[in-house]
N, C-alpha and C positions, 0 to 999 in steps of 0.2 A: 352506629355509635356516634354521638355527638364529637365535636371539637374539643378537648376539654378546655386548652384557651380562649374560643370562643364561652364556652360554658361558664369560665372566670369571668371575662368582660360584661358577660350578661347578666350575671349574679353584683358586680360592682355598682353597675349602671343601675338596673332595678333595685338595688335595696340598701346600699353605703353610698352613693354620688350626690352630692349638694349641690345647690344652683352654678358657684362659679366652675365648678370638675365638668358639671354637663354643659356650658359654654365653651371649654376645651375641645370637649370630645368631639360636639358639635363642629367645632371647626376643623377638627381631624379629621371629620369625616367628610367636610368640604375639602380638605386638601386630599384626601386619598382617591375619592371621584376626580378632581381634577386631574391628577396624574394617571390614573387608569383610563380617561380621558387621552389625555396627549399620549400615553406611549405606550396605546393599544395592548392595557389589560398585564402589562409587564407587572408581576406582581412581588419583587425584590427589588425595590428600586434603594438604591444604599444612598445614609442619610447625608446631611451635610456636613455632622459632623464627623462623621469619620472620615470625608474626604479631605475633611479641613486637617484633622489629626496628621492621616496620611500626609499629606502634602504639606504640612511644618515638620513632618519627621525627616521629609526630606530633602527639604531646606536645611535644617539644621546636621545634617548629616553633611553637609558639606558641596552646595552646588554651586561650582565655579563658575560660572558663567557669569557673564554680563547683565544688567537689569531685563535686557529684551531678551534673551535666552533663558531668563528665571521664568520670568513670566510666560516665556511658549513651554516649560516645562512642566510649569505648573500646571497650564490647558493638559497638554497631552497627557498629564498624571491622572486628572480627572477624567479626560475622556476614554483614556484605557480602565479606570476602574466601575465607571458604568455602563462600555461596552461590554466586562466578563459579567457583569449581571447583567445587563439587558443585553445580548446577540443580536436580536431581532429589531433595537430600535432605530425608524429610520433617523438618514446625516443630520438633517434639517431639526428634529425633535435632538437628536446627542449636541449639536452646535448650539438651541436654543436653553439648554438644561446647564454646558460649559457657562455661557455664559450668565444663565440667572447665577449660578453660585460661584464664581470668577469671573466678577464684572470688567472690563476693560476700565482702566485709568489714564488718561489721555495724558501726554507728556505735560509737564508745567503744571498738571491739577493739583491740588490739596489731596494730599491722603491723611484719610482721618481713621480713629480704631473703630470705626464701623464695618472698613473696607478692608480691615485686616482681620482673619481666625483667630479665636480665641485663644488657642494654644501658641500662635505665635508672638499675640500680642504677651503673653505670658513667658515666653522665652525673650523676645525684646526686653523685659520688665527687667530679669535676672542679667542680661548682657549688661545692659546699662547702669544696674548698680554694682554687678563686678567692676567694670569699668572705674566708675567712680572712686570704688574705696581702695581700687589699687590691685584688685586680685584678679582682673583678666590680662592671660596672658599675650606678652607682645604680638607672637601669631596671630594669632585669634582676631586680634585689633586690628590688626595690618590687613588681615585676610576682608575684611568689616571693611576698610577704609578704602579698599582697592575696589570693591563691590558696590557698595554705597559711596562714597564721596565721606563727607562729614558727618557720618553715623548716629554719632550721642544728640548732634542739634535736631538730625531728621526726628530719630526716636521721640525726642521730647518734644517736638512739634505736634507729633501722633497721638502723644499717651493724652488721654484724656484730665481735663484737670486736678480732679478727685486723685490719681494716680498720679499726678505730678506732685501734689502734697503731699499724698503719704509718703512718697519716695524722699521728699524736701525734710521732712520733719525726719524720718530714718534714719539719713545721710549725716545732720546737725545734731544726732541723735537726742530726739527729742522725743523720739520711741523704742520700744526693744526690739530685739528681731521676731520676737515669738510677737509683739501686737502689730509690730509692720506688716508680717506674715499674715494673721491673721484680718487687717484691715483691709489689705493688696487681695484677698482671699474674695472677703464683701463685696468689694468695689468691682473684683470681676462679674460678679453673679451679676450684677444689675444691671 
């Protein structure tokens, strides 16, 4: 008996896929050889973004530590959740994987929202205009301040400028919550 997800994929492909879906696919199928490739045929390898999920969920759960113990926490979050799917990959390939998706930031560099997950950049979004309008509490700041240094300036260094505007125009209110919402929504996807 056939796969039947297989049976869907090839029913997609052959007879609803347009030019730009089959240069997707195409490259899906470049990156899934490549990774069956490096780490010998493992064939659940968990995506990036649920590791990025994972790992702002818990960040935001509350990790005290210092910037160099966030960031070795964040390693080991990752490398323990591709260990329990991958057992068998060797150090060399789990070291090489940590860090294509938790690249090292060299002290003094620019962090920009390229280098940061999506979901966190998305919780920065929300800290930052509680902040502003007055509705983040003193904890929470302090807790920010002691971790980070000067929090609000770093964040607004990060957020890219598209996101610096809409947040500028929301704050002067010069939009509503429901079109800031919605614009901050946009500007992620892209």
């Amino acid at each position: 008996m056939a796969n039947p997800e297989l049976v869907k994929a090839l029913d997609y492909i052959l007879n609803r896929c347009d030019d730009s879906s089959l240069d997707v696919l195409a490259e899906a199928v470049v990156r899934r050889r490549r990774d069956l490739a490096l780490f010998g045929g493992v064939v659940d390898m968990p995506s990036p973004q649920n590791i990025a999920k994972e790992i702002s969920s818990g960040i935001n759960a509350g990790v005290s530590a210092g910037m160099e113990g966030l960031k070795k926490s964040v390693k080991d979050m990752a490398a323990r959740i591709i260990k329990q799917e991958a057992p068998d990959i060797p150090d060399e390939h789990l070291e090489e994987l940590v860090r294509s998706w938790i690249p090292d930031v060299e002290p003094g560099a620019a962090v920009s929202s390229s280098n940061v997950p999506r979901d966190m950049l998305i919780s920065m979004i929300d800290q930052f205009v509680r902040f502003s309008n007055g509705e983040m509490n003193k904890a929470e700041d302090k807790k920010l301040r002691d971790e980070i240094g000067t929090w609000p300036e770093r964040y607004w260094k990060i957020f890219p400028s598209i996101i610096r505007s809409i947040i500028s125009d929301f704050l002067k209110g010069k939009i509503s919550e429901s079109e800031y919402s919605s614009k901050i929504n946009i500007a992620l996807k892209v």
